[in-house]
C-alpha positions as MATLAB code, in Angstrom:
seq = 'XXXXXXXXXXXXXXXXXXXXXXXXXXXXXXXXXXXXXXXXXXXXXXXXXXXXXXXXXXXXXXXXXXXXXXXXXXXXXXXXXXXXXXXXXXXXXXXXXXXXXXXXXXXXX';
ca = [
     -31.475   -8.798 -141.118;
     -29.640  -12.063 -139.390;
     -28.050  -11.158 -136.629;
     -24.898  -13.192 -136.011;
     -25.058  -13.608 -132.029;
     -22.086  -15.879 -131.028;
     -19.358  -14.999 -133.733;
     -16.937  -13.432 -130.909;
     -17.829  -15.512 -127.928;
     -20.079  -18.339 -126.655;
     -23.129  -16.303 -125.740;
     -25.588  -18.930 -124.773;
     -23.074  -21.116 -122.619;
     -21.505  -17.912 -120.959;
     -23.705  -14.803 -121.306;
     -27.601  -15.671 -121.841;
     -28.938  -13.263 -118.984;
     -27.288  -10.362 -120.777;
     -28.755  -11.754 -124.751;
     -32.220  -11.754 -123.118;
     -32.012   -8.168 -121.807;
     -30.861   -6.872 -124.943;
     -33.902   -8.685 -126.173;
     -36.400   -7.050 -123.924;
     -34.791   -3.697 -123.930;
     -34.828   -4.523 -127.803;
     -31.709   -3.175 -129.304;
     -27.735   -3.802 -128.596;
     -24.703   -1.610 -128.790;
     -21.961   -3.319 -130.633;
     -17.995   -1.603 -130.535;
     -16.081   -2.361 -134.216;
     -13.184   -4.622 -133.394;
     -11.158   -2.259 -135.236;
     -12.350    0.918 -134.439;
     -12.610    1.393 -130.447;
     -14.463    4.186 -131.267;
     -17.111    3.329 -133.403;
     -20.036    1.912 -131.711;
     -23.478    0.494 -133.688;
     -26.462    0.387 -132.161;
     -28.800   -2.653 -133.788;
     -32.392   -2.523 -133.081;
     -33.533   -6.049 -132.090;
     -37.121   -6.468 -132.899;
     -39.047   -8.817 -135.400;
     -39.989   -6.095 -137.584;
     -36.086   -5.967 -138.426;
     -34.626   -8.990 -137.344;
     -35.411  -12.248 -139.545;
     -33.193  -14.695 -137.493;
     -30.702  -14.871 -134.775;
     -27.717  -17.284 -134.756;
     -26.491  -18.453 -132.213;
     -23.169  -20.722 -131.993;
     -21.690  -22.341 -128.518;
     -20.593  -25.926 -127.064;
     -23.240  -25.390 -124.334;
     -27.208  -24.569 -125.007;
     -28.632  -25.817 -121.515;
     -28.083  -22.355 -119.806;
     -30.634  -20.887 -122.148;
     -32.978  -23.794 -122.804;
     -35.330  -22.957 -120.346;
     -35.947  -19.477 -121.910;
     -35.924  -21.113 -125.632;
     -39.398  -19.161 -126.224;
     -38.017  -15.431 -126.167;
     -36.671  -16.571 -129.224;
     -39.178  -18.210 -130.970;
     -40.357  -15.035 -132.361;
     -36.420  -13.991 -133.896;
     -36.053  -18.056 -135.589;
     -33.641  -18.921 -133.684;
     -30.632  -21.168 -135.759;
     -28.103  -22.636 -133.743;
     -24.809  -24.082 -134.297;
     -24.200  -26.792 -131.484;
     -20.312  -27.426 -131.349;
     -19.448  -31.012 -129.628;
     -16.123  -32.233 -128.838;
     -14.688  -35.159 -126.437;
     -12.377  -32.949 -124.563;
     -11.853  -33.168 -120.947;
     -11.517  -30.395 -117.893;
      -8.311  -29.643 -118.932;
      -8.749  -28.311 -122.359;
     -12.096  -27.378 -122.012;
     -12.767  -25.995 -118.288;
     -16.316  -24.397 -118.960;
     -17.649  -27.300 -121.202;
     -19.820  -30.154 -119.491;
     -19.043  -33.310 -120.964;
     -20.192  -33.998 -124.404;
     -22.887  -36.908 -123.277;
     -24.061  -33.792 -121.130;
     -23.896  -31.226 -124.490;
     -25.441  -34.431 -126.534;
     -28.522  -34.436 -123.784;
     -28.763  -30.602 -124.326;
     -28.682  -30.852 -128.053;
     -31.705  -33.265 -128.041;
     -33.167  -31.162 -125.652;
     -32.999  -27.881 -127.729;
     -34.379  -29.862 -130.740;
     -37.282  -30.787 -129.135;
     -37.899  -27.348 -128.189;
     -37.736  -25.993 -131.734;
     -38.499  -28.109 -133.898;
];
């Protein structure tokens, strides 16, 4: 199974402490979108899980923990855009996001 981390919002940049618990407590509950009421648990271990993708316009917040993922492959989609503060308040500038990218490269491959 790939488990799509990042599709509703940008995990890494904004929620990486709660990813990694769901990693050590290995599963996550997930609520259907469009049914408040139906809720999924996922069971988050390698036996199951073949990769994890991850998608945000900020990877340092979880680049010193890059080896808890190791074991799930790990494919990331690293957004970069020129925008300043006031379109993007919670982005770091893109030479920043650049520095980052290399950095998480280095890491994994």
């Amino acid at each position: 199974m790939i488990i799509n981390v990042s599709a509703r919002t940008d995990i890494p940049n904004y929620y990486g402490d709660w990813l990694f618990s769901r990693l050590e407590e290995g599963y996550v509950l997930v609520r259907n979108p469009y049914s408040y009421h139906q809720v999924t648990r996922y069971e988050l271990n390698t036996d199951v899980v073949d990769s994890i993708v991850l998608w945000t316009k900020n990877p340092a917040p979880i680049l010193d923990r890059l080896e808890q993922l190791k074991p799930f492959h790990p494919y990331f989609f690293v957004t970069i855009t020129p925008y300043d503060k006031e379109i993007e308040k919670q982005v770091p500038p893109y030479q920043e996001v650049i520095e980052s990218f290399h950095s998480l490269c280095d890491q994994l491959y």
